[in-house]
TIBA-110951 format. One line per field, with one value per residue (C-alpha): residue number from 0; residue in one letter; x, y, z. Coordinates in nm, 3 decimals, padded with zeros to 5 digits. Layout:
<pts>
i [NUM/...] $
aa [a/...] $
c1 [X/...] $
c2 [Y/...] $
c3 [Z/...] $
</pts>
This chain:
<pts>
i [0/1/2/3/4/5/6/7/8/9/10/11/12/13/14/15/16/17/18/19/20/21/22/23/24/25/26/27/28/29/30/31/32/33/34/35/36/37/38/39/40/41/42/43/44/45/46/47/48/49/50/51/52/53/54/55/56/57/58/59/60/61/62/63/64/65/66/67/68/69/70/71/72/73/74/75/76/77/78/79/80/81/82/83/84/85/86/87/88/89/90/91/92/93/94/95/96/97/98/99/100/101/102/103/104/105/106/107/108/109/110/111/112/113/114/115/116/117/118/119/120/121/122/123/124/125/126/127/128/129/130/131/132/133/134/135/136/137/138/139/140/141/142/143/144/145/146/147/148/149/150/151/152/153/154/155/156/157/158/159/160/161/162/163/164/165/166/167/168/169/170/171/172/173/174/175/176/177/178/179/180/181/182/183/184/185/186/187/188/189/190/191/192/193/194/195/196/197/198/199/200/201/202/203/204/205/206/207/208/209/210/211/212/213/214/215/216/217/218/219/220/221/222/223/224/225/226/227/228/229/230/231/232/233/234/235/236/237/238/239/240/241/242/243/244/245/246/247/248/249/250/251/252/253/254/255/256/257/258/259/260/261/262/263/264/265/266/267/268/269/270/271/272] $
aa [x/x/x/x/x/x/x/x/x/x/x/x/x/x/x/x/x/x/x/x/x/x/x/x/x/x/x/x/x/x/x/x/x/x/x/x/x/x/x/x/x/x/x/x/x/x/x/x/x/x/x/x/x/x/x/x/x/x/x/x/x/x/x/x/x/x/x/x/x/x/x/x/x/x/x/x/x/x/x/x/x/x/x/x/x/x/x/x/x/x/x/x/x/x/x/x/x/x/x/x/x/x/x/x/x/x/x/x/x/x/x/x/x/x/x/x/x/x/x/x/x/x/x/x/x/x/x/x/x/x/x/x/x/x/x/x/x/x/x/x/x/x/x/x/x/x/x/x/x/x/x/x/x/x/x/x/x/x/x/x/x/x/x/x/x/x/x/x/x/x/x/x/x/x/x/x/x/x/x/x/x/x/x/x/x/x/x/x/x/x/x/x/x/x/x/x/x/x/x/x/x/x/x/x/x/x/x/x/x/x/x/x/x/x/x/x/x/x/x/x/x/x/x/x/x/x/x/x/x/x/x/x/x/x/x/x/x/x/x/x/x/x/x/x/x/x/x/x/x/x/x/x/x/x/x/x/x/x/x/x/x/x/x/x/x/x/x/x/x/x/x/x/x] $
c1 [-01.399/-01.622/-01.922/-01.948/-02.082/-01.788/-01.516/-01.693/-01.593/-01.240/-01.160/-01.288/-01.074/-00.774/-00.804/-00.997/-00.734/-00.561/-00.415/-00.427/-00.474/-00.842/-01.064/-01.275/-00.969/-00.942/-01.330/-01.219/-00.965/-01.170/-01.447/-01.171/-01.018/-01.362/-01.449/-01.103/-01.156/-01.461/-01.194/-00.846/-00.736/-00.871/-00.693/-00.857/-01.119/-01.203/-01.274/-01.465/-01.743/-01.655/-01.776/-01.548/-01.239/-01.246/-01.300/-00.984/-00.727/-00.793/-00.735/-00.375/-00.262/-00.361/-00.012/-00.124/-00.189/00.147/00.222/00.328/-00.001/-00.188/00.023/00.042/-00.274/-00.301/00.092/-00.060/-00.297/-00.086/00.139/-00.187/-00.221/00.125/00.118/-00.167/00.034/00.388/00.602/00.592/00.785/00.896/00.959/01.162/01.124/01.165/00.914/00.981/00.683/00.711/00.538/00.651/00.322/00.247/00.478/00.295/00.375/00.659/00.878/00.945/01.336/01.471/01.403/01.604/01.669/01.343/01.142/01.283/01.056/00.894/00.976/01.107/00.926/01.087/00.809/00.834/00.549/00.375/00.309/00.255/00.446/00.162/00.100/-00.186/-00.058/-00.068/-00.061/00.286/00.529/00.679/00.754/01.042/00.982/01.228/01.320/01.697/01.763/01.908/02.209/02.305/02.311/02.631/02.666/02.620/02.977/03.170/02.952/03.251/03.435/03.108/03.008/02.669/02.473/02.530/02.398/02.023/02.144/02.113/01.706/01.787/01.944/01.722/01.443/01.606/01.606/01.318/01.210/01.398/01.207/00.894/01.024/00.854/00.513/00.495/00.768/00.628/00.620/00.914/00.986/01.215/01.339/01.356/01.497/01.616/01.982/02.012/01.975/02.352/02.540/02.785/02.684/02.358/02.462/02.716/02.438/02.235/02.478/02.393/02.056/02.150/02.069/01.729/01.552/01.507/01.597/01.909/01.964/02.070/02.213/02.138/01.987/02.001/01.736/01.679/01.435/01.169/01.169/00.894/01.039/00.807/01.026/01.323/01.285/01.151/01.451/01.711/01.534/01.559/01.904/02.108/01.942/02.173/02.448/02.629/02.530/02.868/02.990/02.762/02.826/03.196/03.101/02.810/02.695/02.430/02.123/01.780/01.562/01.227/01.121/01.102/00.746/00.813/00.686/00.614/00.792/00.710/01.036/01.337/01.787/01.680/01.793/01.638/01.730/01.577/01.527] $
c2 [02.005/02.099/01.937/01.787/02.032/02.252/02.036/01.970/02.235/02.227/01.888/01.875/02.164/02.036/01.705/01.670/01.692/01.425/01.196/00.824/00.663/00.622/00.855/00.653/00.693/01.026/01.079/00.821/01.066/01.392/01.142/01.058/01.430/01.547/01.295/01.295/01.678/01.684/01.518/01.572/01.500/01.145/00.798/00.615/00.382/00.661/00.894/00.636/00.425/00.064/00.060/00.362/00.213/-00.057/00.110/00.349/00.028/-00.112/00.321/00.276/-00.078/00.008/00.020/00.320/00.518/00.703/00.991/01.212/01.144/01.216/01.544/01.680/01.849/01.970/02.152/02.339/02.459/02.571/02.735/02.909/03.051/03.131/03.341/03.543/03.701/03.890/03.670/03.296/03.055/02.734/02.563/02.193/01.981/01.577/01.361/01.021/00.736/00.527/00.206/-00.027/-00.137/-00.262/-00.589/-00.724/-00.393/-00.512/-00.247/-00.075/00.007/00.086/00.449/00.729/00.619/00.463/00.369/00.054/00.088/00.303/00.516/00.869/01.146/01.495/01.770/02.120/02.322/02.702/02.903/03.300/03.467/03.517/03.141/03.071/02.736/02.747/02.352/02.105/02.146/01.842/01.495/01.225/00.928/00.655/00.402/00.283/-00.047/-00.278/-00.333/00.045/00.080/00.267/00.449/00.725/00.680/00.720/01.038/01.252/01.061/01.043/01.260/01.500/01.257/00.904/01.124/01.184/01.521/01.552/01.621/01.968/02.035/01.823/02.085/02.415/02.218/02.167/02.525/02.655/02.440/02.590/02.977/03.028/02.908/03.201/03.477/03.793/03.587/03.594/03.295/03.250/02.906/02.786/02.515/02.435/02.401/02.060/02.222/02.444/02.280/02.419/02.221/02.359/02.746/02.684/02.513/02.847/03.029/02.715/02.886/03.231/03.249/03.072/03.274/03.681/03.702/03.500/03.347/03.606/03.352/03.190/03.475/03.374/03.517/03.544/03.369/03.637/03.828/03.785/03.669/03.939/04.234/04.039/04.073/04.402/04.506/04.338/04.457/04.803/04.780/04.480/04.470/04.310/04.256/03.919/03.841/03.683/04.029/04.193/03.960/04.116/04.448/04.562/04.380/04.581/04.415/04.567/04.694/04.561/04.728/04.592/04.410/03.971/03.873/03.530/03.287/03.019/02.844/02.859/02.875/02.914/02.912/03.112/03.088/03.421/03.265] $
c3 [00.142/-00.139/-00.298/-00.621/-00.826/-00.700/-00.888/-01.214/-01.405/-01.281/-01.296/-01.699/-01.740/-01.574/-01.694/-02.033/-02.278/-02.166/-02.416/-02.278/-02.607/-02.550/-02.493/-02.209/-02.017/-02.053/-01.920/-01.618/-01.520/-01.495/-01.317/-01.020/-01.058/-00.961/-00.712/-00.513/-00.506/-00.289/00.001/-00.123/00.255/00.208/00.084/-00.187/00.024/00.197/-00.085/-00.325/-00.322/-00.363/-00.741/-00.812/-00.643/-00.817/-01.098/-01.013/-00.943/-01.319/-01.420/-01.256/-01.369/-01.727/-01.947/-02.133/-01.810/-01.663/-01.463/-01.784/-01.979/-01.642/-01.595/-01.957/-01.927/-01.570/-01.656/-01.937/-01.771/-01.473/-01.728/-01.811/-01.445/-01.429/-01.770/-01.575/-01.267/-01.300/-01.041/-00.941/-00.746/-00.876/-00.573/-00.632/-00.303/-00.272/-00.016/00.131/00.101/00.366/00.268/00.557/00.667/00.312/00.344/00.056/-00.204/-00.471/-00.637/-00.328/-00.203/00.119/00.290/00.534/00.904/01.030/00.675/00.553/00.254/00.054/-00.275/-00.327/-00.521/-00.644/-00.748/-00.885/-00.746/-00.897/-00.596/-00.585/-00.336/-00.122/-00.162/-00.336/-00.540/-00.914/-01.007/-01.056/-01.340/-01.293/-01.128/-01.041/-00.872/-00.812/-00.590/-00.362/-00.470/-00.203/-00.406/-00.427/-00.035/00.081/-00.229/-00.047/00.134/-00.181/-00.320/-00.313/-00.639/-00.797/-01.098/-01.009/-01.257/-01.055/-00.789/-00.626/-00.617/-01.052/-00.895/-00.850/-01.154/-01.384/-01.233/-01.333/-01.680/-01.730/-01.579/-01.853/-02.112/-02.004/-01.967/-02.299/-02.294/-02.004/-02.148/-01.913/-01.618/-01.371/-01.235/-00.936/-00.864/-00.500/-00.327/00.048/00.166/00.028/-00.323/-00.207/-00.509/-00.731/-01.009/-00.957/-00.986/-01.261/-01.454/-01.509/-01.736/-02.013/-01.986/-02.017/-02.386/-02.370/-02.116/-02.120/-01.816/-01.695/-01.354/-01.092/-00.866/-00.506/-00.291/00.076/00.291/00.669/00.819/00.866/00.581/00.318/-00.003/-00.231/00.024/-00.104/-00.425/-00.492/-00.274/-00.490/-00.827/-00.731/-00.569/-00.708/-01.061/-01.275/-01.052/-00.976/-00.626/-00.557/-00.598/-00.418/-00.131/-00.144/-00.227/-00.017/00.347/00.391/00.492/00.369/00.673/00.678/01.004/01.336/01.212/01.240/00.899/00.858/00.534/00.396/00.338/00.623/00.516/00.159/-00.181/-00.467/-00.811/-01.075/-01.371] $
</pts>
């Protein structure tokens, strides 16, 4: 936790252009942006005084105040950050709300397994590859209606975009839309097991053209190994290669050492873009 003073500065950075359609909600945002920051761990009540959660329900329900408009500023300057350092990891994951012990909450849809209600929520997140998080480049939230329940049992004659699964390649998309606002920054996408689609890796030669430096493919690495090793060792071994091929063509593994390395993402799949 950090004091006040502390998040001034960033929070008016982050959050000051911000184009609400009035500019007192603009200076509302950078005053909750700096106040959540003091105790980001913290829900609402227990971050704000009573005057300034009140004050921060009649932010949300206004109509002119959406995620995009909230967003829009705090993605430019992340893009900002990323132009700054020569590698970063876009790293798409999706997180579960379970909202069951709100009975009263309307707009809500049913959940996985347990969590009868709640909402779902896709992210894109800038990280380094020693970790140190850049900021979001993007959101998608939805909700399961109760009438689509079992869809899920006839997935295999759907198309990919009647599909949850579009997520993952609706994220490389709009990866690519950003590649130029940071040209000389490599960005590797990165996504977990459930992101193992072939729609997903036959989308990246429509982007071939647009970025410098096309998509090299889904890299699968072991467990322990850290993903900056991984990298420099295909760069300086596979460097412009089709991994499919090399898959075929060479099985050799790169030796890291006896040394147990720790990673920060388990059975994953890595996109170059």
């Amino acid at each position: 936790m950090v004091d006040e003073n502390g998040t001034d500065d960033w929070a008016s950075t982050e959050f000051r252009e911000a184009n609400l359609g009035d500019a007192r909600l603009a200076q509302r945002l950078v005053a909750l942006a700096r106040r959540l920051g003091c105790s980001p761990q913290g829900s609402f009540p227990q971050s704000l005084k009573a005057a300034e959660l009140k004050a921060a329900y009649r932010f949300f329900d206004n109509a002119q105040v959406d995620t995009n408009g909230i967003l829009a500023p705090h993605i430019a300057q992340t893009l900002d950050r990323m132009s700054r350092v020569p590698v970063v990891l876009a790293v798409q994951d999706t997180t579960e709300f379970n909202l069951s012990h709100l009975p009263a909450t309307e707009g809500l849809g049913y959940g996985t397994g347990k969590n009868p209600r709640g909402f779902m929520m896709h992210s894109l997140l800038a990280v380094t590859p020693e970790g140190l998080p850049l900021g979001v480049l993007g959101m998608k939230t939805w909700v399961r209606l109760e009438e689509e329940r079992g869809r899920k049992h006839h997935r295999k004659t759907r198309p990919i975009a009647g599909k949850e699964s579009i997520k993952w390649l609706e994220g490389i998309e709009h990866l690519a839309a950003l590649r130029a606002r940071c040209a000389e920054t490599r960005l590797v996408g990165v996504g977990d097991r459930e992101s193992d689609l072939y729609e997903l890796f036959a989308q990246r030669h429509r982007y071939a053209e647009r970025l410098e430096c096309g998509p090299v493919g889904p890299i699968r690495c072991p467990a322990k190994i850290e993903l900056l090793d991984h990298l420099r060792y295909l760069h300086q071994n596979h460097s412009g290669k089709d991994v499919r091929k090399m898959k075929q063509k060479n099985r050799t593994k790169p030796n890291f050492g006896n040394q147990i390395r720790h990673t920060y993402f388990k059975k994953d799949t890595r996109q170059v873009v």
